[in-house]
C-alpha atoms as one frame of an Amber mdcrd trajectory, in Angstrom:
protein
   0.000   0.000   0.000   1.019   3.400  -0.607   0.476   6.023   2.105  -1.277
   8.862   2.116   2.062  11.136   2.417   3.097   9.867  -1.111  -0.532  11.804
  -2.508   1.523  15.140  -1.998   4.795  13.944  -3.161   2.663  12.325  -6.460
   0.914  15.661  -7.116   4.085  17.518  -7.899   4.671  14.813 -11.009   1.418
  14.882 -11.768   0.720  18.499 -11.635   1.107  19.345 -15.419  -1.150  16.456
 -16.522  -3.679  17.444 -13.938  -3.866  20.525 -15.037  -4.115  19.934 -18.975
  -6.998  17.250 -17.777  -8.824  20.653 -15.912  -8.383  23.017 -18.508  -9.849
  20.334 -21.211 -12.687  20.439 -19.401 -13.371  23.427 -18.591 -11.891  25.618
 -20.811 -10.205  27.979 -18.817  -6.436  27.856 -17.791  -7.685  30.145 -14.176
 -10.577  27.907 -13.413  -8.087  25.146 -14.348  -5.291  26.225 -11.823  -8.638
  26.852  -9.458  -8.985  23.055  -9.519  -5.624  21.919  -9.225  -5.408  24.030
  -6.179  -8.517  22.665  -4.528  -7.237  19.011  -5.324  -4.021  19.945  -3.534
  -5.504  20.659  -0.502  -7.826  17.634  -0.386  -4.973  15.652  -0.710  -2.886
  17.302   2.341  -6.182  16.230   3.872  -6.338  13.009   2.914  -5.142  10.684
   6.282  -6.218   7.166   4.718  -3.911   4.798   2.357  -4.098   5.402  -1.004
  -3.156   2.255  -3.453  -3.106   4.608  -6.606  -2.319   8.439  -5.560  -2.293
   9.535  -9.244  -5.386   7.669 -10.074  -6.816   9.204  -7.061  -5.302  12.782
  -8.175  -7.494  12.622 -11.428 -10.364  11.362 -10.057 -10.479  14.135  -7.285
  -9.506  16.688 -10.171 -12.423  15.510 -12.559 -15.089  15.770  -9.671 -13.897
  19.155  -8.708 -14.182  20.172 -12.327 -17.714  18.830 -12.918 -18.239  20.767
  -9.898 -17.420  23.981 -11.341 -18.951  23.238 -14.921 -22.379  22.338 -13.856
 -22.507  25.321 -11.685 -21.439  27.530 -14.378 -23.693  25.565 -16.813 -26.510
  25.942 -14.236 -25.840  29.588 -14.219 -26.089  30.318 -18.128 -22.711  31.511
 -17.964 -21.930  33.801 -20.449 -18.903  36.641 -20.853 -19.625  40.522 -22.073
 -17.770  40.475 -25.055 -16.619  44.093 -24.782 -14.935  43.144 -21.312 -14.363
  39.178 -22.536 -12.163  40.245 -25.827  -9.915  42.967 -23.399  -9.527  40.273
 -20.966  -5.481  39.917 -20.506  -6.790  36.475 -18.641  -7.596  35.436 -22.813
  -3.813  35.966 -23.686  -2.802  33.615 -20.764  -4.887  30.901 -22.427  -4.217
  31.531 -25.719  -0.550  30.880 -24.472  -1.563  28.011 -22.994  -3.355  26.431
 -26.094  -0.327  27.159 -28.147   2.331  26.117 -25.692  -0.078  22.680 -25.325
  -0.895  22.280 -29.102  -4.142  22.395 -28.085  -7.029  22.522 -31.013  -8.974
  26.057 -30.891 -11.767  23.889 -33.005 -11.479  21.174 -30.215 -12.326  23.631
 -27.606 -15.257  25.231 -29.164 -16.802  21.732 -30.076 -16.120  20.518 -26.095
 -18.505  23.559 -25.385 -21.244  21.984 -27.127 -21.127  19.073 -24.721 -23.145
  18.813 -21.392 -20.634  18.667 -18.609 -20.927  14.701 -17.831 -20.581  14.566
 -21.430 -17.326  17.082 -21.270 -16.213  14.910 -18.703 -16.645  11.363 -19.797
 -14.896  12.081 -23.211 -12.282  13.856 -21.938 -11.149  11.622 -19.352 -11.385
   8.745 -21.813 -10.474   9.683 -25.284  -8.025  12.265 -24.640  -6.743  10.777
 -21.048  -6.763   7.577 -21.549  -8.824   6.769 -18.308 -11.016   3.633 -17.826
 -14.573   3.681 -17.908 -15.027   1.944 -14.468 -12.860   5.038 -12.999 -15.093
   7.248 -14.937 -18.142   6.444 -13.370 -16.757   6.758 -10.087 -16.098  10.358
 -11.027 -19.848  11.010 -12.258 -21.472   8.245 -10.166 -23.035   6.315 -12.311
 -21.971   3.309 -14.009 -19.361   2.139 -16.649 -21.790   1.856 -19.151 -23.458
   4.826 -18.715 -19.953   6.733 -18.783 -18.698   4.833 -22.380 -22.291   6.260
 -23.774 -21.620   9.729 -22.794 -18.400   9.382 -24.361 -20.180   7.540 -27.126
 -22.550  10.535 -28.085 -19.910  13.205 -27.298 -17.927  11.684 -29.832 -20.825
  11.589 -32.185 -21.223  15.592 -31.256 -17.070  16.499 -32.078 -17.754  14.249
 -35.196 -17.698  16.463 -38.597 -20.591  16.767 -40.283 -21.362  16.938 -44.149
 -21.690  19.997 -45.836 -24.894  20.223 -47.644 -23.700  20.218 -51.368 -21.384
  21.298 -53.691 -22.534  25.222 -53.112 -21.873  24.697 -49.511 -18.166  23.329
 -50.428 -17.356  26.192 -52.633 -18.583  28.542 -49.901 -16.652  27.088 -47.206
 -13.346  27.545 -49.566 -14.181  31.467 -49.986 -14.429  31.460 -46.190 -11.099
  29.923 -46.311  -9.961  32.011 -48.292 -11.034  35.501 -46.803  -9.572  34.195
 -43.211  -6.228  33.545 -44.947  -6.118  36.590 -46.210  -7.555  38.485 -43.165
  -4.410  36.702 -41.306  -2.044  37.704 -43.752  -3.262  41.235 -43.433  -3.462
  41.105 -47.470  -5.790  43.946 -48.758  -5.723  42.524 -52.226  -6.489  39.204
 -52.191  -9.323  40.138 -49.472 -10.380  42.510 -51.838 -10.669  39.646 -54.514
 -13.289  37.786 -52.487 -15.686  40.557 -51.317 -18.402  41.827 -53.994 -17.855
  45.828 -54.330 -20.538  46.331 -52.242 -20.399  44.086 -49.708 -22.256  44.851
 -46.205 -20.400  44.166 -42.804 -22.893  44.475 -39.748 -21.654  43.684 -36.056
 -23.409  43.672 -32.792 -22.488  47.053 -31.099 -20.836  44.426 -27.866 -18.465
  42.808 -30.008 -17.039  46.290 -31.490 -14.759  49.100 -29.934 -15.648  51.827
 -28.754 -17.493  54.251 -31.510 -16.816  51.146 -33.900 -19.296  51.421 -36.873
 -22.031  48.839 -36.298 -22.615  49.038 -40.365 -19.486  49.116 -43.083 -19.664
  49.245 -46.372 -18.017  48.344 -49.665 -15.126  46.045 -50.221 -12.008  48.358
 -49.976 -13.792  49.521 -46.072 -14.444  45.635 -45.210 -10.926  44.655 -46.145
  -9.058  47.125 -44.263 -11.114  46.705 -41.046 -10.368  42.991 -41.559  -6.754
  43.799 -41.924  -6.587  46.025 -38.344  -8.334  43.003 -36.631  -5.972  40.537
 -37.743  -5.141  39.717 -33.931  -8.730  38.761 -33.505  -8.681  37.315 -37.176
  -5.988  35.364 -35.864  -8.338  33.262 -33.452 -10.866  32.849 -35.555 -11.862
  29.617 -37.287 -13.893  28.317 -40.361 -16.496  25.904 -38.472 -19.925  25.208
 -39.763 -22.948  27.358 -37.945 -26.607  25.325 -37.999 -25.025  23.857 -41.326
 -23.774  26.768 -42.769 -20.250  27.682 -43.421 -18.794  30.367 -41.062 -16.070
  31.200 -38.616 -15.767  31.147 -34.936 -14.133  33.487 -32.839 -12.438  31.684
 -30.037  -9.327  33.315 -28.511  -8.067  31.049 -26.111 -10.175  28.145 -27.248
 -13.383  30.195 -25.840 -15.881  30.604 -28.010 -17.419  34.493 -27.854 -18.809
  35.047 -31.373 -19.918  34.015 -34.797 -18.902  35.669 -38.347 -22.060  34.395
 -41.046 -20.977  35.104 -44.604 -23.974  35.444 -47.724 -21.979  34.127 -50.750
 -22.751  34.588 -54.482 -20.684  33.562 -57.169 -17.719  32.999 -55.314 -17.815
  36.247 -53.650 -19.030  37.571 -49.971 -21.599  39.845 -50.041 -22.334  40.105
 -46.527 -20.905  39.859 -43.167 -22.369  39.262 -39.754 -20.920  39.437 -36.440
 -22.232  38.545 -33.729 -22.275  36.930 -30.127 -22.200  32.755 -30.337 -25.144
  31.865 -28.256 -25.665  28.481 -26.596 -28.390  27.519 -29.396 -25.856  27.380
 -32.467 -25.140  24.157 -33.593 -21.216  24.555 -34.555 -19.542  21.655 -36.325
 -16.351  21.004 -37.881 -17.415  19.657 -41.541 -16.351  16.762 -43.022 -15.369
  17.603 -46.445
């Protein structure tokens, strides 16, 4: 048997895993460090043996983190976007997701989940952890836990795009987010229509930022000044259409919808992701 004083001398070798596991599931490198934390002090409190003191490090992590995302869940938890895309706490995590080679699309799809479902599929599939240990962590039972994983794999799976419009659509998306990166007015010139509209939800802009822009040389060069936000942005299907998430530090704050006609954008939307949008990776 292993004592209970080896749980603290485990968690320092098990620290960095434990908190990849946290901030997996709940997307957030400070609620992530939040739970680490908490499982460090449960296990200076711990005064029985413990057989498997990292086993019993993730399971202890994994509760504490369904914890926090139900509660959050429970509370509709949503950021103001003015405040959310200023946040300095969003570079630390964008950090994070490139330092861990993290997938921004991954992240955004793991928000989709309900939190047992969150939790089952990251524990398993991307951790590696039983089932049987699983369902100790959300009290049910092992077969319960490998269907949550089951249908949150089915949710992170791509789906089709509609037809062969849809395809060439979701290449001009491509396309104008390549550019937008590249901060290249010319070739995002070449894929807006001369009169292209760009609306935005008043929350998502600066201060004084126009709510309404129009033509393609005005689109282009706002595109061009926002290439840090461009930057974290990502072609993802929204209800089945092809668009682009914005998700800086894997968090998913809003949606850009594009109207398309002969290979050209002739509209943009921006506006705040809600919790009803279906968002898919497609599966070209």
């Amino acid at each position: 048997m292993t004592t209970a004083v080896n749980v603290t001398d485990t968690f320092q070798a098990e620290r960095s895993r434990l908190l990849s596991l946290a901030h997996r599931i709940l997307g957030s490198l400070e609620d992530a460090e939040d739970a680490v934390q908490n499982a460090w002090l449960r296990a200076h409190a711990v005064q029985e043996e413990i057989e498997n003191p990292a086993g019993w490090l993730t399971t202890v992590t994994a509760r504490i983190c369904l914890d926090q995302l139900r509660a959050a869940q429970r509370r509709g938890e949503r950021p103001l976007l003015t405040d959310a895309l200023a946040d300095p706490q969003l570079a630390v995590d964008e950090e994070f997701l490139q330092r861990e080679q993290v997938s921004r699309a991954l992240m955004v799809l793991l928000d989709q989940l309900t939190a047992t479902q969150r939790v089952a599929y990251v524990l398993h599939d991307l951790f590696g952890v039983p089932f049987h240990d699983i369902a100790d962590v959300l009290d049910t039972t092992p077969a319960n836990a490998k269907k949550l994983a089951s249908r949150a794999r089915q949710r992170l799976s791509g789906a089709p795009v509609a037809d062969a419009a849809r395809a060439s659509d979701w290449r001009v998306v491509e396309a104008f987010l390549a550019a937008a990166r590249d901060g290249d007015i010319d070739r995002l010139v070449r894929v807006l229509a001369p009169d292209v509209v760009r609306t935005a939800a008043a929350e998502l802009l600066p201060k004084g930022g126009a709510v309404t822009i129009r033509g393609h040389h005005a689109v282009a060069g706002e595109a061009r000044l926002f290439a840090d936000r461009v930057a974290a942005t990502i072609p993802m299907l929204v209800d089945g259409i092809p668009a682009a998430v914005l998700a800086p530090g894997g968090r998913p704050l809003a949606r850009i919808t594009f109207a398309i006609a002969d290979g050209l954008i002739t509209a943009l939307e921006i506006a705040p992701l809600a919790p009803a949008d279906d968002v898919r990776v497609p599966a070209l």
